[in-house]
N, C-alpha and C positions, 0 to 999 in steps of 0.2 A: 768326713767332715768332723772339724774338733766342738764337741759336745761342752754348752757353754752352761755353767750356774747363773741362773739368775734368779735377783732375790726383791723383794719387795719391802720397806719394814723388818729389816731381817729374818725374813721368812722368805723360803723357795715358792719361787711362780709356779701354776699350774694351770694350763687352758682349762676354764670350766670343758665341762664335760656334754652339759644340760642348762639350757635356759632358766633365767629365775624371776619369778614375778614379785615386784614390787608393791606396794599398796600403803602409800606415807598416809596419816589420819591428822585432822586438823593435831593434834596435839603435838606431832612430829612436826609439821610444818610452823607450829606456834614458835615453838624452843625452838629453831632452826636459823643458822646463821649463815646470813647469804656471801656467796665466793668461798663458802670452806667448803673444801673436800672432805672432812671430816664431819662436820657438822649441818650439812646442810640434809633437807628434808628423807631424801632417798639414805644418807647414812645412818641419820639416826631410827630409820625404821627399819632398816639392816641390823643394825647394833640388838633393838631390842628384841625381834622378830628369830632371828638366831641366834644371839646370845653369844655376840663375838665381839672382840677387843678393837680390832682393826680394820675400819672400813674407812675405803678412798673412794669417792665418788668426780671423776674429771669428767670434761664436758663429753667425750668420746669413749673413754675406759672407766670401768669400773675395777677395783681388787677391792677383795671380800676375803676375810681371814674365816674357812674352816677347816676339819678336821680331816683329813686323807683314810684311806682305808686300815691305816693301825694306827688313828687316833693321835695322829700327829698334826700339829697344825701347820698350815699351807695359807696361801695367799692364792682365791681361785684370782682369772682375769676373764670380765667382761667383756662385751662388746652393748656402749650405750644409742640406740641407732638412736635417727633424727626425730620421733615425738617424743622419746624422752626427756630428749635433750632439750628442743625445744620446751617443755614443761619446765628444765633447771633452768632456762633463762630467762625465762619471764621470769619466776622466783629473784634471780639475782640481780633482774632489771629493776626489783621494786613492785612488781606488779601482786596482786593478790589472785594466788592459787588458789584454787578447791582441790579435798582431798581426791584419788587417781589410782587407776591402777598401771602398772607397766611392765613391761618385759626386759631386764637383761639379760642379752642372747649372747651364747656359746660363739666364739669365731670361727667364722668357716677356716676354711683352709688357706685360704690365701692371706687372712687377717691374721693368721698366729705369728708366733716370735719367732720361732725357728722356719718358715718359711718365708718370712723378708730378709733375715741373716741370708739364706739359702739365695735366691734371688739377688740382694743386694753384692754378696762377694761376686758372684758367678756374669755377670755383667761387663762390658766391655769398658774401659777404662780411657779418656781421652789420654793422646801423648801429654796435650799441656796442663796436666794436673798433676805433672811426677816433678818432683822438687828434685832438680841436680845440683841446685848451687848456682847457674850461670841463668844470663839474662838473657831474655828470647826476647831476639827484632822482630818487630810483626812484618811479614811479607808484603812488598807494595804491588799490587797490579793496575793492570791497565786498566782503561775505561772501562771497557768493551766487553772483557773477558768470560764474564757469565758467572765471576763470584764475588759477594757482598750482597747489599741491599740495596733494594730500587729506591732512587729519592726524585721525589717531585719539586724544582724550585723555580722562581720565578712563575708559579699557574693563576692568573687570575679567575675569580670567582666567577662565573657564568651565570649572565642573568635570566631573566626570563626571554629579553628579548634577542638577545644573543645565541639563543640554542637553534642548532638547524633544526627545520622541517625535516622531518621524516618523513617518508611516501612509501 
């Protein structure tokens, strides 16, 4: 398989390793600016909490700019589950948070990036997605034949007093 770079803020991605707990404080949440990924509650208590330059907070992903094992800076990637999320959206709906704590969790295996690449090439491919250039007739069939979709027309509504007895 061809081994892909990818980069965030130009900075290389890296699956967190280890979950990270979050914990915005009214003053993060005060200065905070709703719909930014940058600037809203959980990043700027990223920003000051570890003392990093780039932090992306989206409703599902989080990237968190730290340091890799020789001190080089990376872009880890989150995984934001649904009470957090839920918490960014009231935030961005308007609503007034209290300060919180929260978990962004390492992606299992099937959530990383190299493993939807993996999955996504590896998949069966319809014939009518390959572009040749030429125009496809769609096949006409019978009534009868057992392909397409069932369609009900002409059904009047059935009333109360119209329904058989059942026995």
């Amino acid at each position: 398989m061809k081994k892909y770079e990818r980069k965030f803020a130009r900075l290389p991605i890296r699956e967190a390793r280890a979950s990270l707990h979050v914990q915005p404080n009214k003053w993060d949440i005060k200065d905070a600016v709703k719909e930014d990924p940058e600037n809203c509650a959980y990043a700027r208590c990223l920003r000051r909490t570890l003392e990093c330059q780039h932090v992306f907070v989206f409703k599902t992903v989080a990237y968190i700019e730290t340091l890799d094992e020789k001190g080089r800076p990376v872009m880890q990637r989150y995984i934001v589950r649904h009470y957090a999320r839920e918490y960014l959206l009231r935030f961005d709906g308007g609503e007034k948070v209290e300060p919180g704590g929260f978990v962004f969790h390492a992606p299992n295996r099937s959530r990383t990036l190299n493993y939807k690449v993996e999955h996504y090439r590896g998949r069966p491919r319809s014939p009518h997605a390959r572009l040749t250039g030429e125009t496809v007739q769609p096949k006409s069939y019978s009534l009868r034949n057992g392909k397409g979709q069932v369609h009900f027309s002409g059904l009047g509504v059935i009333t109360k007093s119209e329904r058989p007895i059942s026995r």
